[in-house]
C-alpha positions as CSV (number, residue, x, y, z in Angstrom):
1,X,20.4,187.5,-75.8
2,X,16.7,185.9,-75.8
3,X,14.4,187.6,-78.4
4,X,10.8,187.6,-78.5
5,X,9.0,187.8,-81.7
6,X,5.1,188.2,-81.2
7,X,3.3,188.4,-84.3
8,X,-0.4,189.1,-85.1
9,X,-0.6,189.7,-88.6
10,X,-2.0,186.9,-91.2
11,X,0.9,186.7,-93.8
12,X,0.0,188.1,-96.7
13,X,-2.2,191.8,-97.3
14,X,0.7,194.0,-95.7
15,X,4.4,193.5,-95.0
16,X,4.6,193.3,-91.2
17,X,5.0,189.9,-91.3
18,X,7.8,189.3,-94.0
19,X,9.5,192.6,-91.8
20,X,9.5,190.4,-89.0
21,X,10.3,187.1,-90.4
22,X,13.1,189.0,-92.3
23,X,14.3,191.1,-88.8
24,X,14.5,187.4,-86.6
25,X,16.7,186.0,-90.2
26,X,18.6,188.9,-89.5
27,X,18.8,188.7,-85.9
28,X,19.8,185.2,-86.0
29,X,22.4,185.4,-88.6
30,X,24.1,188.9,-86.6
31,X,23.9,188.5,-83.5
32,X,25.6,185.2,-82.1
33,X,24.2,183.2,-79.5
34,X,21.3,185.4,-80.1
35,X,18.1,182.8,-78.9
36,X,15.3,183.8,-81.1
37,X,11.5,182.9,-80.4
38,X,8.6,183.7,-82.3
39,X,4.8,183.5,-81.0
40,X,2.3,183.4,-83.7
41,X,-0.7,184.9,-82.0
42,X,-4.4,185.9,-83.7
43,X,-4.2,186.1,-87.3
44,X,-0.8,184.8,-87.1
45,X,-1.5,181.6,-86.8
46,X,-2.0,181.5,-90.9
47,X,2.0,182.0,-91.1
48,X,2.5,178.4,-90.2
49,X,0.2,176.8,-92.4
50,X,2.6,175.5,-95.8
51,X,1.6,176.0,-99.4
52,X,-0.3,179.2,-99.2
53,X,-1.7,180.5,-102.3
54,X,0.2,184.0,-102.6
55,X,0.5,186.8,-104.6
56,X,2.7,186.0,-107.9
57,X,6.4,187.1,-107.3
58,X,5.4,187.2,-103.4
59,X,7.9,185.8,-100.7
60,X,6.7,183.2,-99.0
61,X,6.6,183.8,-95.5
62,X,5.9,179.3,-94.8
63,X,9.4,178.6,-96.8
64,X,11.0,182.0,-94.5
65,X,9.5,180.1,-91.3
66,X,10.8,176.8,-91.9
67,X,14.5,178.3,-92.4
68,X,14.2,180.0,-89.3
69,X,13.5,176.7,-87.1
70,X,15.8,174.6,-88.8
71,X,18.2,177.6,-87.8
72,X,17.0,176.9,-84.3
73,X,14.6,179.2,-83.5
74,X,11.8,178.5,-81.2
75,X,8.0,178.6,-82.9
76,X,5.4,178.4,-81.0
77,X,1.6,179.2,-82.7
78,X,-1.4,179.7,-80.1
79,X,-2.9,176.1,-79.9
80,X,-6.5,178.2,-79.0
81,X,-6.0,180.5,-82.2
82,X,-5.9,177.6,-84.2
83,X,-9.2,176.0,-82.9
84,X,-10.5,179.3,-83.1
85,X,-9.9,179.7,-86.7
86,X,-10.8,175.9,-87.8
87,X,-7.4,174.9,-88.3
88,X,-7.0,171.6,-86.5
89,X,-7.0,169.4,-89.5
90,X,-4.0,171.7,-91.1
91,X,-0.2,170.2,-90.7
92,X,1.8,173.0,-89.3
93,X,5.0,174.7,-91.1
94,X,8.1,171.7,-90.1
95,X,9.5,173.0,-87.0
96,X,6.6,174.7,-85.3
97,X,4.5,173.5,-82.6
98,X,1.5,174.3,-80.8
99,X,1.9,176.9,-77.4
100,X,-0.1,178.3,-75.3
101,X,-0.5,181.4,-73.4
102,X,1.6,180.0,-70.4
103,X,4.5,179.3,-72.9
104,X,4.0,183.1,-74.1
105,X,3.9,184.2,-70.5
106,X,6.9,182.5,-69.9
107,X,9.0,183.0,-73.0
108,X,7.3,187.0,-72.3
109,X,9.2,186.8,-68.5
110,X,11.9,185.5,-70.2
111,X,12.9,188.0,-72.9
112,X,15.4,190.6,-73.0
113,X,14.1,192.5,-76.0
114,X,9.9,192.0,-76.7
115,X,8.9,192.9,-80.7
116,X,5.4,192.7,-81.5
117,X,4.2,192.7,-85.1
């Protein structure tokens, strides 16, 4: 099954994000052969940027991230949400890369199920 994971949110402030970081953990570890992708669109873009300073006794959504790639999930964060919030000189969460709306159009044909957070 290919999944699709959109997410909007910045990490921290509500719990939408951890949801769906915790739903694709979930997704991966239940479903077998189960291809999960994740799109960090807008806001989301601050999900792959390591060592956030978060609340104390937080989860921390960059650690949550990283498991999921090296679990083999696809990460892709919006190369022109990046530039748009000044983030060029930041190193990116280990297993994410930049995309681009053709890659989201194309992982979006691609998908069987579509969540958007």
């Amino acid at each position: 099954m290919n999944i699709l994971l959109i997410v909007n949110e910045s990490p921290y402030g509500s719990e939408r994000v951890w949801n769906a970081l915790r739903l694709a953990t979930a997704l991966q570890q239940e479903v077998a052969g189960a291809r999960i992708r994740i799109f960090l669109l807008s806001d989301g873009v601050y999900i792959a940027i390591p060592d956030h300073h978060r609340p104390e006794g937080s989860y921390n959504v960059g650690q949550m991230l990283a498991s999921l790639a090296a679990s083999g999930a696809e990460i892709l964060a919006c190369v022109t949400c990046i530039d748009q919030r000044g983030l060029w000189a930041s190193n990116l969460v280990e297993g994410v890369q930049l995309g681009s709306m053709v890659e989201l159009a194309r992982w979006t044909a691609e998908a069987e199920k579509i969540m958007v957070f």
